[in-house]
N, C-alpha and C positions, 0 to 999 in steps of 0.2 A: 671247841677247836673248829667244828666245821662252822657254825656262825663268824668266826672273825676271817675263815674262809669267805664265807661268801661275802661276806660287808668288804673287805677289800676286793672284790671282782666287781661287788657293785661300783663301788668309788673309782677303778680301772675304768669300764664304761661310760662312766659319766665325763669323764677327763677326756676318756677319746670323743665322745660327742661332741662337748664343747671345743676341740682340735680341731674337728672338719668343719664347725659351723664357723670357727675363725678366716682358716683357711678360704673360704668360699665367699666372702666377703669382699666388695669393691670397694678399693680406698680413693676416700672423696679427693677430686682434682680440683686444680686452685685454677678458676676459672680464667686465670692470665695464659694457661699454658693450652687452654683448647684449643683445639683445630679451627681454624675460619674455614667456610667454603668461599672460595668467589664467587659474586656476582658480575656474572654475564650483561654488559652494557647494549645493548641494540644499538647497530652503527645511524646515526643521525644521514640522514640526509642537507648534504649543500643545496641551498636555494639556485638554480641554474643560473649562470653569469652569461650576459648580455655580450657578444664580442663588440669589439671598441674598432669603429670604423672609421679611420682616417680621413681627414677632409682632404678631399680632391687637390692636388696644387694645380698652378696655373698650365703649368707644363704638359697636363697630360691631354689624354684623348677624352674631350668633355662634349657632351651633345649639345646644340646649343637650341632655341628657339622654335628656330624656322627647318629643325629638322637636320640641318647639314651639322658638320663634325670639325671642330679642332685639332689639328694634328702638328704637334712639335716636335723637333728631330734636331740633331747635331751633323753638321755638316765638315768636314774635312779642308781646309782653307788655306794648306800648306804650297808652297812651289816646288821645284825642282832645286830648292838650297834649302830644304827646311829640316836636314839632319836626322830625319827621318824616313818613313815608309815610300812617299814619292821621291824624294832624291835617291834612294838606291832602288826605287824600281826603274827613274831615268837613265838611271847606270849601268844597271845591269841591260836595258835592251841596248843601249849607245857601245858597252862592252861586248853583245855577243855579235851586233851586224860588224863591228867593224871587225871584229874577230871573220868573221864570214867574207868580208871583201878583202881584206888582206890575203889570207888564206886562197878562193877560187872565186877572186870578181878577174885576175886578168885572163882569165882563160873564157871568160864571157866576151869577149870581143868588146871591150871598153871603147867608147861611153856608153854605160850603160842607164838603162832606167831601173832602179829598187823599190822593190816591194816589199813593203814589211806590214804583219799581221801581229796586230797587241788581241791578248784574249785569255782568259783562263784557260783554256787544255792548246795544247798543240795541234790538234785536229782541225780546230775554231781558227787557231791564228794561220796554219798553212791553206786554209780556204780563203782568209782575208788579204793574205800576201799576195796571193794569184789576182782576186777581186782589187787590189791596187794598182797591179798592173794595168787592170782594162780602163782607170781614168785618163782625162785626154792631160797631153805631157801639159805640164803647167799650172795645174790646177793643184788646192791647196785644201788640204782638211778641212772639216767646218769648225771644227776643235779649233780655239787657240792656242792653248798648249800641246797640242798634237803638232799644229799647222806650224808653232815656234823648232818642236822637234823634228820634223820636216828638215828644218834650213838648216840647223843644228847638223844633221846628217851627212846633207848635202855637202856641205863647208870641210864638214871632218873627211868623206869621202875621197874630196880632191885633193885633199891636202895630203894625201899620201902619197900620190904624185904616179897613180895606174898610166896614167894620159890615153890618149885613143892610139887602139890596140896594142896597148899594155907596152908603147914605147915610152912613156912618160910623159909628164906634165903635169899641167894643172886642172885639166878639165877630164876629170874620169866618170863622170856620172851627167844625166839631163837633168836629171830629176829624182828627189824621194819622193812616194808616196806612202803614206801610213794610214792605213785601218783597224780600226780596232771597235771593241765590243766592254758591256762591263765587269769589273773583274775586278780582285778581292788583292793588293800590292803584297799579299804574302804569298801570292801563287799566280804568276805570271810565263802564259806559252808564248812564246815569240818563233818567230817565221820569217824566212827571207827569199823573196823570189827575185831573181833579175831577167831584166829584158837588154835586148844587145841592143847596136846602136840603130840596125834599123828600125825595131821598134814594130814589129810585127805584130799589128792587134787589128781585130775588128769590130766592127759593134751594129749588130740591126735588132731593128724593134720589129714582133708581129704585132698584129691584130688579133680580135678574134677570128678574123674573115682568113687570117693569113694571109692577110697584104704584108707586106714590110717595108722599112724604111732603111737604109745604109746611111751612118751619120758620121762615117771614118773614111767612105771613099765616096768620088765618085765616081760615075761611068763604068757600075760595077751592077751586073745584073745574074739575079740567080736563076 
């Protein structure tokens, strides 16, 4: 009894041995389901690109030869009917002087002489207005279109019918004169001085010595 005792505990043992030697065994994997690693690509380097430089047109600022420079530009070529920037900038100064002689030219003691100052800021144009006044009566812009807006002025002036000392007529002004500076038709100061009809101006030159000259009177010493 005791031998088939042990022979069965032997056979027990043997069964659990080959158990865990099962157990502990890695079951072969079917090489489609491996893990890949990645491989890490080393970023290439681009060959540096050449910038692409335009050939010059004719229009620009080109150096030439002998040293000196080519210089092209667009110029403005419009009038005072051209539907644009210079007809309402001729407008609006034509709309605000006569606004201003209607308003307090008869209480200038008409005929008078006008001064009017074109310039971008109003500081500019109220210096040029006053600077118009001191031309001698009659004289005329060097400007064409200034010197056309001059008569322009003048014509509109009277025709409002001030006349000397604001009894009426047709004769309310001597003269426009117009100064102006240059200036950008999207921002335009305008200025209006007047002179009465005496027309009280003077004008002397120094020297360096401080000699002077009087070119408005004579028989007039200081």
């Amino acid at each position: 009894m005791k031998k088939i005792l042990a022979l069965l505990l032997a056979v027990t043992m043997v069964a659990c041995l080959f158990a865990g030697c099962q157990n502990g065994t890695t079951e072969p994997t079917d090489p489609a389901t491996e893990p890949t690693t990645d491989v890490t690509t080393e970023p290439t380097t681009e060959p540096a690109t050449e910038p692409v430089t335009e050939p010059a047109s004719e229009d620009a600022t080109v150096p030439s030869t002998d040293g000196a420079k080519k210089v092209a530009f667009v110029t403005d070529v419009g009038n005072i009917d051209d539907h644009s920037f210079n007809q309402y900038s001729y407008e609006g100064v034509t709309k605000f002087v006569m606004d201003v002689m209607t308003s307090y030219g008869i209480n200038a003691c008409p005929p008078l002489l006008v001064g009017v100052g074109v310039a971008t800021s109003v500081e500019t144009a109220a210096l040029l207005s006053k600077k118009a006044l001191m031309r001698p009566l009659g004289s005329h812009n060097e400007n064409e279109r200034a010197a056309y807006m001059e008569k322009l002025l003048e014509d509109g002036i009277n025709s409002i019918g001030l006349g000397p000392q604001g009894m009426g007529g047709k004769y309310s002004v001597m003269g426009v004169h117009i100064e102006n500076t240059a200036r950008h038709p999207s921002a335009i100061g305008v200025a209006v001085n007047v002179g009465c009809w005496s027309h009280r101006r003077g004008h002397i030159i120094f020297d360096k010595d401080l000699n002077y000259t009087i070119d408005t009177h004579s028989g007039v010493t200081l």
